[in-house]
C-alpha positions as CSV (number, residue, x, y, z in Angstrom):
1,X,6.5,15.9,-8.2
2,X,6.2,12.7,-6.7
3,X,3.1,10.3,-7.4
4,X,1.4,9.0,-3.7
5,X,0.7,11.4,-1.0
6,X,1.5,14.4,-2.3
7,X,0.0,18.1,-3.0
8,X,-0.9,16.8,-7.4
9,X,-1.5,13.2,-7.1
10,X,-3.1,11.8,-3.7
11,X,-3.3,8.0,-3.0
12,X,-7.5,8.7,-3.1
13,X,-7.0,10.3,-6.5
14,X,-4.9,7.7,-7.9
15,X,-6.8,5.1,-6.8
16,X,-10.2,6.8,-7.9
17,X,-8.5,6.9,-11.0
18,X,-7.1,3.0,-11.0
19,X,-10.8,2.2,-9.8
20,X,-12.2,3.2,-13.3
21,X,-9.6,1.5,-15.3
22,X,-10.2,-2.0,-13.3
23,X,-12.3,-3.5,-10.3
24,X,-11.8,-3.2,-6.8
25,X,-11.1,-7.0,-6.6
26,X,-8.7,-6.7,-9.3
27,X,-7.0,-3.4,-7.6
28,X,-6.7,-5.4,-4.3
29,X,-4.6,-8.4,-6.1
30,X,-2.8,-5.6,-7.6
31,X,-1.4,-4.0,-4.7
32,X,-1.0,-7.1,-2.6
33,X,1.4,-7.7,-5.4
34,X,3.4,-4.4,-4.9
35,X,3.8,-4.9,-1.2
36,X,5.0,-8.2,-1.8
37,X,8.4,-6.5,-4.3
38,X,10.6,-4.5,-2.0
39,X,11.0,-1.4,-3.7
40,X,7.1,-0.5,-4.4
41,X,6.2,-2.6,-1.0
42,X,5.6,1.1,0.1
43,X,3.4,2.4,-2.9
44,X,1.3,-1.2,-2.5
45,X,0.6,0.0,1.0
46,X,-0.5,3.7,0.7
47,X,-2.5,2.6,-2.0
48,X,-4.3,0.2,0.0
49,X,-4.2,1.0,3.2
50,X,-4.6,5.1,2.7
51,X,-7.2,4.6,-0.4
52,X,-8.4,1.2,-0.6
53,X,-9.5,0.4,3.1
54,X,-10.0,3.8,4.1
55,X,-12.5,4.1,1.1
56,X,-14.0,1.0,3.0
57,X,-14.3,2.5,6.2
58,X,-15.9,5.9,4.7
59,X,-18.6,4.1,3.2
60,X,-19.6,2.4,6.4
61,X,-18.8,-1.4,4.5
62,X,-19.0,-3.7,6.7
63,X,-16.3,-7.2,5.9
64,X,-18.9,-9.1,4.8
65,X,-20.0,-6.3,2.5
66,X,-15.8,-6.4,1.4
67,X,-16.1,-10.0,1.0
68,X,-19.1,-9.8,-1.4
69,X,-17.4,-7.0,-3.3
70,X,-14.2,-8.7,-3.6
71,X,-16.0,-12.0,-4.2
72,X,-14.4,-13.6,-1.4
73,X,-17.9,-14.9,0.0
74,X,-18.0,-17.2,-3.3
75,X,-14.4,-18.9,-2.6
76,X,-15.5,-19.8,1.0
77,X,-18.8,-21.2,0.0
78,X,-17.3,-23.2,-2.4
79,X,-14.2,-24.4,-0.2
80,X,-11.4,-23.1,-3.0
């Protein structure tokens, strides 16, 4: 079987299980990185559009509650 959106492994699972190998900062670098190489462009995307942001949204996070948690609010302040 197929990883990603299938019946065994589920893009929530996977990422669940990414989530306790790194942060969620690191995980979004990560699969900005896969959409960006043509073949796993795809896998990038489920994993961050179908677990990653809709994780998000399930939680009620709000973006500035993203930006904290991906420490994006420290790169504005400091103008990097």
């Amino acid at each position: 079987e197929k990883l990603g959106n299938s019946k065994y492994y589920p893009d929530v699972e996977i990422y669940l299980r990414l989530l306790n190998l790194a942060p969620e900062k690191m995980l979004a670098i990560y699969f900005q990185s896969l959409r960006k190489i043509p073949d796993l462009k795809v896998v990038g995307e489920n994993l961050q559009v179908a677990a990653q942001y809709k994780l998000w949204w399930d939680l009620g996070m709000s973006p500035s509650d993203v930006a904290k948690c991906l420490g994006i609010t420290e790169l504005l302040e400091s103008g990097k």
